[in-house]
PyMOL Python script that loads the backbone (N, CA, C, O; Angstrom):
from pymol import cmd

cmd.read_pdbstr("""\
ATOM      1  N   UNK A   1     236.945  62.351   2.193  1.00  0.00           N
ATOM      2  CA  UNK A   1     235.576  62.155   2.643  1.00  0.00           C
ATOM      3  C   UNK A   1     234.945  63.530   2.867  1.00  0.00           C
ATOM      4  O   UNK A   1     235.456  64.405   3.566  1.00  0.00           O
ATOM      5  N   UNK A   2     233.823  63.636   2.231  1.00  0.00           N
ATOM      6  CA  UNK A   2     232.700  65.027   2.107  1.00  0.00           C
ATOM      7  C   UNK A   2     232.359  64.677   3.870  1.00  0.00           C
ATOM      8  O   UNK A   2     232.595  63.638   4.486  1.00  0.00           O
ATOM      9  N   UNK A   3     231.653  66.111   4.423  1.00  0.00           N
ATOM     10  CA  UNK A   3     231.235  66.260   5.590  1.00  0.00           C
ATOM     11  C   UNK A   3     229.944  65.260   5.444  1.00  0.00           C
ATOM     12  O   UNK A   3     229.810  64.294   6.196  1.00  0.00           O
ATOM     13  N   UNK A   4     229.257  65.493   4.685  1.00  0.00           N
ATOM     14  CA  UNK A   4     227.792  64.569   4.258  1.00  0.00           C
ATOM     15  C   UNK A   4     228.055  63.341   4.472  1.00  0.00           C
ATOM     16  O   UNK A   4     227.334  62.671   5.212  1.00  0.00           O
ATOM     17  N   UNK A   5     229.122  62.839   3.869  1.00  0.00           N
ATOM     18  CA  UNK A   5     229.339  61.321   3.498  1.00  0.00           C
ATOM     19  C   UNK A   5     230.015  60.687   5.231  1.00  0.00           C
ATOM     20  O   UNK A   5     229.775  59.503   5.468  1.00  0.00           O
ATOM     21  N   UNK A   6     230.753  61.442   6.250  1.00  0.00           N
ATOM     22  CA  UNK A   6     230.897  61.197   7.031  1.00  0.00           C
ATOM     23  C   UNK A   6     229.982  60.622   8.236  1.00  0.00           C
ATOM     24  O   UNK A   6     229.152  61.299   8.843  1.00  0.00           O
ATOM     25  N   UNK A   7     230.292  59.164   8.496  1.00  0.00           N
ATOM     26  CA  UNK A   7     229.478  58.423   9.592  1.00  0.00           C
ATOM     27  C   UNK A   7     229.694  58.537  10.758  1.00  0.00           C
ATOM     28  O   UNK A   7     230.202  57.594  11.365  1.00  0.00           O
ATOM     29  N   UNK A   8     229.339  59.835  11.463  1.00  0.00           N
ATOM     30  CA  UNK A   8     230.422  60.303  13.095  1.00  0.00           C
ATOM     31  C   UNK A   8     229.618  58.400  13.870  1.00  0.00           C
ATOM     32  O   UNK A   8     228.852  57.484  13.570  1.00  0.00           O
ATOM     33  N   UNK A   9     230.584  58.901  15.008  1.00  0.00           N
ATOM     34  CA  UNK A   9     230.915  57.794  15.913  1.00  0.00           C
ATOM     35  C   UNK A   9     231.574  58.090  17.054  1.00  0.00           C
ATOM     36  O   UNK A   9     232.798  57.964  17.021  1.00  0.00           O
ATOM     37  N   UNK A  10     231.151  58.392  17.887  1.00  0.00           N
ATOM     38  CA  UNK A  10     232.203  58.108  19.653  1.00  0.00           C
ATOM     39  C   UNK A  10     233.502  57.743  19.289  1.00  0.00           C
ATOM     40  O   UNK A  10     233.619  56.693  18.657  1.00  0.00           O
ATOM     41  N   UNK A  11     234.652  58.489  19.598  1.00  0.00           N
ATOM     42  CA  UNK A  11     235.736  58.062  19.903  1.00  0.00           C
ATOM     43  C   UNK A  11     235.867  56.515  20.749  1.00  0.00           C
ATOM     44  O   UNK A  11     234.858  56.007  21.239  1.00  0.00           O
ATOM     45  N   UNK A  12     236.763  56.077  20.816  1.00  0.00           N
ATOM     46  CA  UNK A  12     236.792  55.006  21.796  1.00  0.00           C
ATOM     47  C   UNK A  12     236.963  55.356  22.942  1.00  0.00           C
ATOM     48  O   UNK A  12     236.355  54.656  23.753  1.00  0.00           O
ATOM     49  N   UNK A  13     237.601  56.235  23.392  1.00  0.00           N
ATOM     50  CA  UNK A  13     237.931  56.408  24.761  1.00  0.00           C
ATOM     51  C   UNK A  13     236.672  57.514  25.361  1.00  0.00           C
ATOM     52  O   UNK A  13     236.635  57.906  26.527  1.00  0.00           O
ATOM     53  N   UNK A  14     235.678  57.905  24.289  1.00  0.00           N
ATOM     54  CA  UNK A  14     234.850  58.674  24.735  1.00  0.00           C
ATOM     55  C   UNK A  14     233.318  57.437  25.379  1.00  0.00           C
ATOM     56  O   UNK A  14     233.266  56.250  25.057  1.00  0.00           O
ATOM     57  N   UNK A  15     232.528  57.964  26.062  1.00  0.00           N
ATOM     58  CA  UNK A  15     231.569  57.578  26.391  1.00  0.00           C
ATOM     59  C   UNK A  15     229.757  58.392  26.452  1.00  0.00           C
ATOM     60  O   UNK A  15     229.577  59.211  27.353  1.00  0.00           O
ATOM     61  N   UNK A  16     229.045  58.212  25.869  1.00  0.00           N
ATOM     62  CA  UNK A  16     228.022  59.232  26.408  1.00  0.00           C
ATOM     63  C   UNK A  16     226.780  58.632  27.725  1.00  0.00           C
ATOM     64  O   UNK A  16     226.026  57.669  27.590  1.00  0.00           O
ATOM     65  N   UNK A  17     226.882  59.469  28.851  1.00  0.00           N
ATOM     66  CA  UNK A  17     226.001  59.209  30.049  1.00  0.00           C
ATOM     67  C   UNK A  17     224.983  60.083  30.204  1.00  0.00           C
ATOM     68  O   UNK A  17     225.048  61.109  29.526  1.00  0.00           O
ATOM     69  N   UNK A  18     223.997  59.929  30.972  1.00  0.00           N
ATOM     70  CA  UNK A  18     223.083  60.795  31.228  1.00  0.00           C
ATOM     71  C   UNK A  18     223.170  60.602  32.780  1.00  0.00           C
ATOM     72  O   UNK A  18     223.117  59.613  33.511  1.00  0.00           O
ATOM     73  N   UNK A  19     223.287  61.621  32.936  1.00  0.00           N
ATOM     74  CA  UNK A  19     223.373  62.090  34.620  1.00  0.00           C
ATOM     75  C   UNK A  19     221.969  62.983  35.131  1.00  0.00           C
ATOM     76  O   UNK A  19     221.555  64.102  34.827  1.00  0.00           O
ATOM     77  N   UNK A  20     221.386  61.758  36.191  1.00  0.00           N
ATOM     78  CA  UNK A  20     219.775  62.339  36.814  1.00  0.00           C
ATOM     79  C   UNK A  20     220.167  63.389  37.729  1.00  0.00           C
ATOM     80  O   UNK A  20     219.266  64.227  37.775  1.00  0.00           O
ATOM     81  N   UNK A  21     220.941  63.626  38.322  1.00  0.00           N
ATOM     82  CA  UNK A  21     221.449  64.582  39.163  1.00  0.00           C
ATOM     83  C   UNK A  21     221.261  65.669  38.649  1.00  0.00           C
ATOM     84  O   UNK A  21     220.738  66.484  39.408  1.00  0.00           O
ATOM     85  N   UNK A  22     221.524  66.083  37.451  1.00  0.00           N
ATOM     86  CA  UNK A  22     222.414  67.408  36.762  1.00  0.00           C
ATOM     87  C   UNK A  22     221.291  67.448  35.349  1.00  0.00           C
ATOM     88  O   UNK A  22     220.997  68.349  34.563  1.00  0.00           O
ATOM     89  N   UNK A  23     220.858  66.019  35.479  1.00  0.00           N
ATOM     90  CA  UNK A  23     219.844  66.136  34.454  1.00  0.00           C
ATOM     91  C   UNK A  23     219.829  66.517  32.853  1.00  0.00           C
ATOM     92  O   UNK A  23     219.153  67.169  32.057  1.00  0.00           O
ATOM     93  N   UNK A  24     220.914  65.760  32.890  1.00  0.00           N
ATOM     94  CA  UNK A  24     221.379  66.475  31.319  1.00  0.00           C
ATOM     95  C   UNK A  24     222.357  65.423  30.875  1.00  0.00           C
ATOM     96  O   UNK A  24     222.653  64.661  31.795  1.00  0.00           O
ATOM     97  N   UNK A  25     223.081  65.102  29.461  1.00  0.00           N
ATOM     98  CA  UNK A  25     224.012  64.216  29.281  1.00  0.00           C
ATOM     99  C   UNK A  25     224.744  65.148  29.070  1.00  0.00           C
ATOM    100  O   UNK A  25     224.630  66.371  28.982  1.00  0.00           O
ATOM    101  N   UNK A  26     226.143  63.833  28.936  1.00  0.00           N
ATOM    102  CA  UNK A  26     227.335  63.858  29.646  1.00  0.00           C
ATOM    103  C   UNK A  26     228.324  63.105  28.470  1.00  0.00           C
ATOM    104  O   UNK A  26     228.079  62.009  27.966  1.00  0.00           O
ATOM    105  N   UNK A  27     229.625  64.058  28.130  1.00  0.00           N
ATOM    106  CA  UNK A  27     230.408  63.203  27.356  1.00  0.00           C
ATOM    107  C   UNK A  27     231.595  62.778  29.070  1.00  0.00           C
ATOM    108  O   UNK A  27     232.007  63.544  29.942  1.00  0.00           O
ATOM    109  N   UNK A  28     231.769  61.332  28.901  1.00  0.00           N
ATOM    110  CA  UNK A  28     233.109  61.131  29.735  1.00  0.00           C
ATOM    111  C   UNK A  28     234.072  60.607  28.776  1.00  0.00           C
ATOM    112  O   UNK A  28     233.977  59.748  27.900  1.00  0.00           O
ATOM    113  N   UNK A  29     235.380  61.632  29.323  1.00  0.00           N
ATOM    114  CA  UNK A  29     236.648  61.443  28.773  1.00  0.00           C
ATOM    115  C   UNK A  29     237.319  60.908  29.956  1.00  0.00           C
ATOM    116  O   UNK A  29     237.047  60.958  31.156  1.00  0.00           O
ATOM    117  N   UNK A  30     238.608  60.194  29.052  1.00  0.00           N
ATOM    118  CA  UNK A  30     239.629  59.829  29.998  1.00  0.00           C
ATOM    119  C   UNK A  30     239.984  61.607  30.976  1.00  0.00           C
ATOM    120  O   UNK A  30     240.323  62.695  30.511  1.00  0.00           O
ATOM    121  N   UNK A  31     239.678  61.131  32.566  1.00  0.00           N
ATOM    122  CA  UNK A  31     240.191  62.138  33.096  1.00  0.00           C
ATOM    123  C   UNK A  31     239.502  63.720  32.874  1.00  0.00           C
ATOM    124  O   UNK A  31     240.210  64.692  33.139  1.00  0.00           O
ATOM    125  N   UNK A  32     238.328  63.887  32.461  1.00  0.00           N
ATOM    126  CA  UNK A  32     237.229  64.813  32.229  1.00  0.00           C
ATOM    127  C   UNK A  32     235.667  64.516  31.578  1.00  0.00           C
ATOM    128  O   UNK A  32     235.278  63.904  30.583  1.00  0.00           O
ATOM    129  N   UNK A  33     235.296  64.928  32.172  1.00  0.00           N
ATOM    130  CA  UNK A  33     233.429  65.152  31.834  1.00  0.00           C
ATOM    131  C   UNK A  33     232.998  66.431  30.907  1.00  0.00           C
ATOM    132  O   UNK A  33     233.378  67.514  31.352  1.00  0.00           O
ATOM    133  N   UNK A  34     232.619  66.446  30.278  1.00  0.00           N
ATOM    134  CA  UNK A  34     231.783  67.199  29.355  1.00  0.00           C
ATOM    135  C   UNK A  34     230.307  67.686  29.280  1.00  0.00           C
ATOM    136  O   UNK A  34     229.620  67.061  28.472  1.00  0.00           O
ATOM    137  N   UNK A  35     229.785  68.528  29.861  1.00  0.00           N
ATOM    138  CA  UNK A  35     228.421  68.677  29.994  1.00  0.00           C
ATOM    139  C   UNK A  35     227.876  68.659  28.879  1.00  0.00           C
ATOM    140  O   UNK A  35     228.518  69.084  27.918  1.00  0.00           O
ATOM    141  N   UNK A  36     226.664  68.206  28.717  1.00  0.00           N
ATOM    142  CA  UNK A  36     226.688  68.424  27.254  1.00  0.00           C
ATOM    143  C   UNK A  36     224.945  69.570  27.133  1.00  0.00           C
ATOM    144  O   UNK A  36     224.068  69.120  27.870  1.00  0.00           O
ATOM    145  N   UNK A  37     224.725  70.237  26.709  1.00  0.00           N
ATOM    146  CA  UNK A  37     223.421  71.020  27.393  1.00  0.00           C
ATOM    147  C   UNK A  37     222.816  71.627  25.803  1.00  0.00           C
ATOM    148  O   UNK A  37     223.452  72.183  24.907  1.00  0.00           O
ATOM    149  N   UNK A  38     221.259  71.248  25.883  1.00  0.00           N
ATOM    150  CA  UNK A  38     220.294  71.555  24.994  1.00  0.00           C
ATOM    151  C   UNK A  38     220.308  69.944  24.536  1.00  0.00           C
ATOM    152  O   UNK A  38     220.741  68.953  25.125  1.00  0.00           O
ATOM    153  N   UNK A  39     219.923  70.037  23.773  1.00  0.00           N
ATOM    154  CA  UNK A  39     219.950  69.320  22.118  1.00  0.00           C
ATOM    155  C   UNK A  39     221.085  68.272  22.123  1.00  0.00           C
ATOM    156  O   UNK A  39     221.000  67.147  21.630  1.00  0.00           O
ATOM    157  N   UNK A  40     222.093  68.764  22.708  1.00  0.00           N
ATOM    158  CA  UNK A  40     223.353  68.044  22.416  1.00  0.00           C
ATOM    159  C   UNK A  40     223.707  66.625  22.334  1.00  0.00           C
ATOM    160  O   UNK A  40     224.302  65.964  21.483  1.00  0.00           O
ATOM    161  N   UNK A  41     223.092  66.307  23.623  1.00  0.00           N
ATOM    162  CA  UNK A  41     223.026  64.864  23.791  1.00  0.00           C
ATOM    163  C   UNK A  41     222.171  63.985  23.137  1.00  0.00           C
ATOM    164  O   UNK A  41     222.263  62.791  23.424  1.00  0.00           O
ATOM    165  N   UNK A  42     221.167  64.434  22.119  1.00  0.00           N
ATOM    166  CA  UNK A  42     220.514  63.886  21.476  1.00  0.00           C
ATOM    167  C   UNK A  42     220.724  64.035  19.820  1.00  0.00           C
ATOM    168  O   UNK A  42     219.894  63.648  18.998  1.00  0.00           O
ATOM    169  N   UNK A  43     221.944  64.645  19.513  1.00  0.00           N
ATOM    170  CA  UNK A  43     222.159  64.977  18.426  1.00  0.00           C
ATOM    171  C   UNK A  43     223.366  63.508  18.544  1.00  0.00           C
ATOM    172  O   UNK A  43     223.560  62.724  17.615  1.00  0.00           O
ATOM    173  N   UNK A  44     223.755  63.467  19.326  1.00  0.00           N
ATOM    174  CA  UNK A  44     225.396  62.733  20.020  1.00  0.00           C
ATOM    175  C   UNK A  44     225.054  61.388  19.603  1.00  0.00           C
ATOM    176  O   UNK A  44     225.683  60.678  18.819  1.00  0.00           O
ATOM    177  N   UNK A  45     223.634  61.039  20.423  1.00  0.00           N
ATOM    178  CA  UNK A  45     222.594  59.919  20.433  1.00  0.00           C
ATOM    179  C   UNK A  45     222.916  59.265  18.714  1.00  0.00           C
ATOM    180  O   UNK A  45     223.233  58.106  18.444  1.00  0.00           O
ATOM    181  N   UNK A  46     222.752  60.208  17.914  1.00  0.00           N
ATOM    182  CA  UNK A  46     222.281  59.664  16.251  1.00  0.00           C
ATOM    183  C   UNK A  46     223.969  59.322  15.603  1.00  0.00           C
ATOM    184  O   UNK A  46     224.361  58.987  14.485  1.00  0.00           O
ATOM    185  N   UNK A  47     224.533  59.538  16.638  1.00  0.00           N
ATOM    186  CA  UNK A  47     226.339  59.512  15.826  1.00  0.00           C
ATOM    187  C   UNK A  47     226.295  57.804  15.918  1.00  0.00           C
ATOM    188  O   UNK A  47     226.304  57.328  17.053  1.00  0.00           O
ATOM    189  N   UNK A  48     226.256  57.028  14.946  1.00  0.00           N
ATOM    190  CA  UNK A  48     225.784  55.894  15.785  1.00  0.00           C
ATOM    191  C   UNK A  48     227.069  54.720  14.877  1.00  0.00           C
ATOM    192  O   UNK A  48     227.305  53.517  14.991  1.00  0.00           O
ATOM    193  N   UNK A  49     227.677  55.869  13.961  1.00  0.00           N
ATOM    194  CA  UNK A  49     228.799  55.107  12.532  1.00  0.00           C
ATOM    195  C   UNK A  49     227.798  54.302  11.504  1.00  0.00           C
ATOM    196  O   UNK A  49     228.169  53.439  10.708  1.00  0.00           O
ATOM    197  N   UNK A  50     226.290  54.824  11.713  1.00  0.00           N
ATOM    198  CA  UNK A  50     225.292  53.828  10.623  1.00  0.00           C
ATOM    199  C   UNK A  50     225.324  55.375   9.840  1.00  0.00           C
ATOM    200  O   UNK A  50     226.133  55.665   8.959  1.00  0.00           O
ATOM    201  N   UNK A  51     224.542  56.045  10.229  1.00  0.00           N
ATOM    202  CA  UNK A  51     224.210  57.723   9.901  1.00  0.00           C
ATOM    203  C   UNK A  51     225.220  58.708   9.450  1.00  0.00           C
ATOM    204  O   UNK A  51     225.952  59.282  10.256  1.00  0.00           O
ATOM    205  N   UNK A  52     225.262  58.876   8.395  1.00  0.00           N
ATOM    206  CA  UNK A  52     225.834  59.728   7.841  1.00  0.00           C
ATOM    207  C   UNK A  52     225.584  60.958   8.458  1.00  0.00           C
ATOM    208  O   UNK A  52     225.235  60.834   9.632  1.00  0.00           O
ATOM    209  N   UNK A  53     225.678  62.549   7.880  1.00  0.00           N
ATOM    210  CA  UNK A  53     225.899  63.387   8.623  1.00  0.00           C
ATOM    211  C   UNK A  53     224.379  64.143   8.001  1.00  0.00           C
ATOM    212  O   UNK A  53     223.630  64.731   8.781  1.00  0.00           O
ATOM    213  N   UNK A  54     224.148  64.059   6.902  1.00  0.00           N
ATOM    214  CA  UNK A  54     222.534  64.242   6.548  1.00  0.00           C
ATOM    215  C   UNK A  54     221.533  63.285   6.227  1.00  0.00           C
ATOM    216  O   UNK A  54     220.496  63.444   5.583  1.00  0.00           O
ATOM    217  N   UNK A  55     222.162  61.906   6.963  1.00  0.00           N
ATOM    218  CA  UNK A  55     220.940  60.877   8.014  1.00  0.00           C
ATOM    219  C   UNK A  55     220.567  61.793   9.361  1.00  0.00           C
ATOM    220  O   UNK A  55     219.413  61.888   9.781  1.00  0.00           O
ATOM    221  N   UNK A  56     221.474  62.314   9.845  1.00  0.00           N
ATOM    222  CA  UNK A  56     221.136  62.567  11.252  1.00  0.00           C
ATOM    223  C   UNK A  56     220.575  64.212  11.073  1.00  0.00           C
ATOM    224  O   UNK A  56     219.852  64.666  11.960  1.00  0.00           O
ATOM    225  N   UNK A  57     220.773  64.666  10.445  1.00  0.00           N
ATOM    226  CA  UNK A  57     220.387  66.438  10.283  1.00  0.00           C
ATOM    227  C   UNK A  57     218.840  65.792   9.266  1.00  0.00           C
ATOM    228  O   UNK A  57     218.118  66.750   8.992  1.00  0.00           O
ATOM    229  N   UNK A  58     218.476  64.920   8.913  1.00  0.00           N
ATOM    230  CA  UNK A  58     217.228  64.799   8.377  1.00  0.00           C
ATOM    231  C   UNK A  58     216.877  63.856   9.935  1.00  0.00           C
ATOM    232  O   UNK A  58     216.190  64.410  10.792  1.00  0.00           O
ATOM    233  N   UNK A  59     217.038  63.428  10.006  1.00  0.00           N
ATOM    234  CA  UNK A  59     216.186  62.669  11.314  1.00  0.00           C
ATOM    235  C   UNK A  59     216.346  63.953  12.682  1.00  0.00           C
ATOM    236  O   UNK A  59     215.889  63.611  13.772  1.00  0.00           O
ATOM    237  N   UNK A  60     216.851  65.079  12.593  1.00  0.00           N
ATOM    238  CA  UNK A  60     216.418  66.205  13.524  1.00  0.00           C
ATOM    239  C   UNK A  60     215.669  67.245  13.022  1.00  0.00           C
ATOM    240  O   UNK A  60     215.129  68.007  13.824  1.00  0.00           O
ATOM    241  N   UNK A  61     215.510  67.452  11.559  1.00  0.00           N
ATOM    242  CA  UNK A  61     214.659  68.158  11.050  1.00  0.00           C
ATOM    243  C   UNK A  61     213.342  67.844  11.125  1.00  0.00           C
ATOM    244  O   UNK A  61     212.498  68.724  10.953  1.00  0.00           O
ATOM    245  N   UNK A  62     212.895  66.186  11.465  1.00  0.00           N
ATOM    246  CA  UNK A  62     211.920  65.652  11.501  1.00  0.00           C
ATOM    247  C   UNK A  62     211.232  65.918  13.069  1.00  0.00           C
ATOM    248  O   UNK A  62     210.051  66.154  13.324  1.00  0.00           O
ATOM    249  N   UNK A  63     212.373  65.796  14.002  1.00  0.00           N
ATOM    250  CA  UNK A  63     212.020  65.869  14.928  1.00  0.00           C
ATOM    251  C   UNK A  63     211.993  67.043  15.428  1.00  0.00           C
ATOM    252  O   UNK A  63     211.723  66.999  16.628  1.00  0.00           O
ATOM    253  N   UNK A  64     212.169  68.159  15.001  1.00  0.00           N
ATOM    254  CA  UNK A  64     212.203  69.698  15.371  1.00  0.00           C
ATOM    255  C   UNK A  64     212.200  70.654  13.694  1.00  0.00           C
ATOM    256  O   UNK A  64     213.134  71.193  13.100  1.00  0.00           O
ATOM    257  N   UNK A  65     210.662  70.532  13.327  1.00  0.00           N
ATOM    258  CA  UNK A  65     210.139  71.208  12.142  1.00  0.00           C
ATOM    259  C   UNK A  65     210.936  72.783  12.300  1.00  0.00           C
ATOM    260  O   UNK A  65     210.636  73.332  13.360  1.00  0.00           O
ATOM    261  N   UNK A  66     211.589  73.326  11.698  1.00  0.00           N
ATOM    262  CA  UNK A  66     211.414  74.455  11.569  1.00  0.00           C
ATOM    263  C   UNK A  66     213.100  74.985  12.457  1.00  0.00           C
ATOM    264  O   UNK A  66     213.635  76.093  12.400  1.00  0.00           O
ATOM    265  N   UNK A  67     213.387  74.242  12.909  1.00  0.00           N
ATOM    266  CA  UNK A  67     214.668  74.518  13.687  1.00  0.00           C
ATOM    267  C   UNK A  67     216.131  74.551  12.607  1.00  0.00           C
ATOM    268  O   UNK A  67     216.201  73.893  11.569  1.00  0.00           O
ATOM    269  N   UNK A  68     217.018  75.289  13.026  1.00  0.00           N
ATOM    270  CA  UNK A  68     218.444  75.238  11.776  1.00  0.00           C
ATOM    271  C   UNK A  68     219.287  74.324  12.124  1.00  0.00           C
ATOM    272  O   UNK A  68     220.334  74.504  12.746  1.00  0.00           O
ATOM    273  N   UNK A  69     218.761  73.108  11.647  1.00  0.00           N
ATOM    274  CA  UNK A  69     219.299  71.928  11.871  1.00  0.00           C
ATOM    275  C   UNK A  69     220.465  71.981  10.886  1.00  0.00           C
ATOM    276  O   UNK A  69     221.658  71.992  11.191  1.00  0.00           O
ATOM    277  N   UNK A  70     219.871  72.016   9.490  1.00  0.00           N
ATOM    278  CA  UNK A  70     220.659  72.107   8.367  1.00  0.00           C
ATOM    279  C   UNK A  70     222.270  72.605   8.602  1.00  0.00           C
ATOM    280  O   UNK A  70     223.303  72.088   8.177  1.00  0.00           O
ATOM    281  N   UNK A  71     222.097  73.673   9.348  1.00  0.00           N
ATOM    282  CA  UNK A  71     223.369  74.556   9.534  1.00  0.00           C
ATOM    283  C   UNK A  71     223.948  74.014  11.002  1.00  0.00           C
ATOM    284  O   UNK A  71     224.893  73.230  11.079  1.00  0.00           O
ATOM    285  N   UNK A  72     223.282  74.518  12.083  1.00  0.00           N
ATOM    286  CA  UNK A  72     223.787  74.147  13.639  1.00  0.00           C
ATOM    287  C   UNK A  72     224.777  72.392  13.438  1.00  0.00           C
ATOM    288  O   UNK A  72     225.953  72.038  13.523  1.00  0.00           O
ATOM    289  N   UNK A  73     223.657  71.835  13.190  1.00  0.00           N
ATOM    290  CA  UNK A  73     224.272  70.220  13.416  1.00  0.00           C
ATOM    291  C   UNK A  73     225.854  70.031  12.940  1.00  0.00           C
ATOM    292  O   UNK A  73     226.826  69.866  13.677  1.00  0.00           O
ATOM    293  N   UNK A  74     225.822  70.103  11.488  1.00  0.00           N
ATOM    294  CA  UNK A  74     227.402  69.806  11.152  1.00  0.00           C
ATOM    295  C   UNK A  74     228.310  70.330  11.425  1.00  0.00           C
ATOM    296  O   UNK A  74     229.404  69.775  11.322  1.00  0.00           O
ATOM    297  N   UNK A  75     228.154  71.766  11.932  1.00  0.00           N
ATOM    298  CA  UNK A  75     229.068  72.540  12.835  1.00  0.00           C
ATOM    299  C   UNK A  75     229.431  72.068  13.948  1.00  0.00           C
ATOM    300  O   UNK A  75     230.525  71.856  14.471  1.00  0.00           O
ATOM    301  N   UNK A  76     227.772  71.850  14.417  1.00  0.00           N
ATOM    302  CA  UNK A  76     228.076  71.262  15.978  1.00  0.00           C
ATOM    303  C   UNK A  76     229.235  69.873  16.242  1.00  0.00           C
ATOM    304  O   UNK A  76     229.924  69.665  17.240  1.00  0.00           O
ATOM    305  N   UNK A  77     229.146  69.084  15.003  1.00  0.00           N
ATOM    306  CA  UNK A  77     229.722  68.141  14.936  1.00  0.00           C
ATOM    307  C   UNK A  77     231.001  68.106  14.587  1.00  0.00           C
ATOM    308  O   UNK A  77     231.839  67.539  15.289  1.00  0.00           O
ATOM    309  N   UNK A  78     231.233  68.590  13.683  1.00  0.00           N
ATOM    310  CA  UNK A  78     232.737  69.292  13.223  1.00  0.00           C
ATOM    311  C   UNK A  78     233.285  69.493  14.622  1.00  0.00           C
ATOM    312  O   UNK A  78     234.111  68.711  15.094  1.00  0.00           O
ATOM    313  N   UNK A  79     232.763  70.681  15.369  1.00  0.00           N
ATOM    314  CA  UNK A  79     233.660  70.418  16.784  1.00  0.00           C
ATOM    315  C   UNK A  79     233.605  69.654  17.654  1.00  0.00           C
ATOM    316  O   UNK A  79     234.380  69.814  18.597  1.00  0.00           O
ATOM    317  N   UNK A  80     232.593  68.449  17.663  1.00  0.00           N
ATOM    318  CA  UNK A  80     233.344  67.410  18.335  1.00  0.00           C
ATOM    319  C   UNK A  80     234.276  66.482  17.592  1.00  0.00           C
ATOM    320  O   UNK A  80     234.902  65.667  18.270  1.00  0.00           O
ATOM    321  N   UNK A  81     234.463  66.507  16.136  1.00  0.00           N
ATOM    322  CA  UNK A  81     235.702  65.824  15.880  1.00  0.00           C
ATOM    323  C   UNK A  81     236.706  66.585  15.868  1.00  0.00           C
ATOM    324  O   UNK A  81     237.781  66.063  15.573  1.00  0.00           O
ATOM    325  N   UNK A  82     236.676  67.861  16.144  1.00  0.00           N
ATOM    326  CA  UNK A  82     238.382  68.402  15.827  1.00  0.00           C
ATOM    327  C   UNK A  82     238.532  67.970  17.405  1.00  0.00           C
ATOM    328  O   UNK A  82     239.602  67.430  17.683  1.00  0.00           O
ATOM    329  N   UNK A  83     237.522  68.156  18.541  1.00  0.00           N
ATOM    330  CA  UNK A  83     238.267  67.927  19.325  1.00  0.00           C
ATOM    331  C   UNK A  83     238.637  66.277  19.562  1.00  0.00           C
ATOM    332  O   UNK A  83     238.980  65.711  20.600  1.00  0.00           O
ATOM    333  N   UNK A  84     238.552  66.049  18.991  1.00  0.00           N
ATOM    334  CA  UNK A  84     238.452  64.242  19.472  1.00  0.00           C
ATOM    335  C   UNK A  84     237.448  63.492  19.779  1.00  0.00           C
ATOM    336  O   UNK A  84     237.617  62.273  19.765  1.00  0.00           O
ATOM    337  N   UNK A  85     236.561  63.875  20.022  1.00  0.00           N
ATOM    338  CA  UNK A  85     235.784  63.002  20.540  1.00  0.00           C
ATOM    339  C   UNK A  85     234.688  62.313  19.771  1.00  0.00           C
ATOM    340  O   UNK A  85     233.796  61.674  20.330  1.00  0.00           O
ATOM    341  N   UNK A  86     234.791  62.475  18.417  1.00  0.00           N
ATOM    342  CA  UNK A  86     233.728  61.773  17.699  1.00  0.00           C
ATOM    343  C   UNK A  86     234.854  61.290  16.506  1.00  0.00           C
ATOM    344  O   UNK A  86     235.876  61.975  16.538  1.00  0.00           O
ATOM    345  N   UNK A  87     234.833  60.065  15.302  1.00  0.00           N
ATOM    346  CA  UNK A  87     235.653  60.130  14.575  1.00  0.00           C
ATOM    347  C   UNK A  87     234.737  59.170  13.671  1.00  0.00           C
ATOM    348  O   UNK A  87     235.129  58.807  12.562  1.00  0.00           O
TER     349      UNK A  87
END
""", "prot")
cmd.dss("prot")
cmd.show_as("cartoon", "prot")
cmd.util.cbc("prot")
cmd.orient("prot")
């Protein structure tokens, strides 16, 4: 499977929250929290297993003209699956 062709998705044991306190989302793991800060949690938002990986880097290019979506995103994403938490 090409990075493109990949439909990220939440781990199972992962969860995403938004915390009013701290004001920002939140990955929860078994036994740890994850801050998640900028963009992040709304990039996390589009991992949805419908969206491929340039469904979601075109639906942030839309929503932030001019930003390096192209590049940032699949990186960004790549490390949440090496670490586990997206698959």
């Amino acid at each position: 499977m090409t990075a493109a062709s990949w439909k990220p998705v939440l781990a199972r044991s992962v969860m995403l929250r938004y915390d009013r306190v701290r004001d920002t989302d939140l990955l929860v793991l078994p036994e740890r929290v994850v801050v998640l800060k900028g963009n992040a949690g709304a990039i996390v938002r589009l991992c949805d297993g419908e969206r491929d990986v340039d469904a979601i880097v075109a639906e942030l290019a839309a929503r932030h003209p001019g930003a390096p979506v192209a590049d940032d995103v699949p990186a960004f994403l790549g490390r949440l699956r090496k670490e586990g938490w997206l698959r």
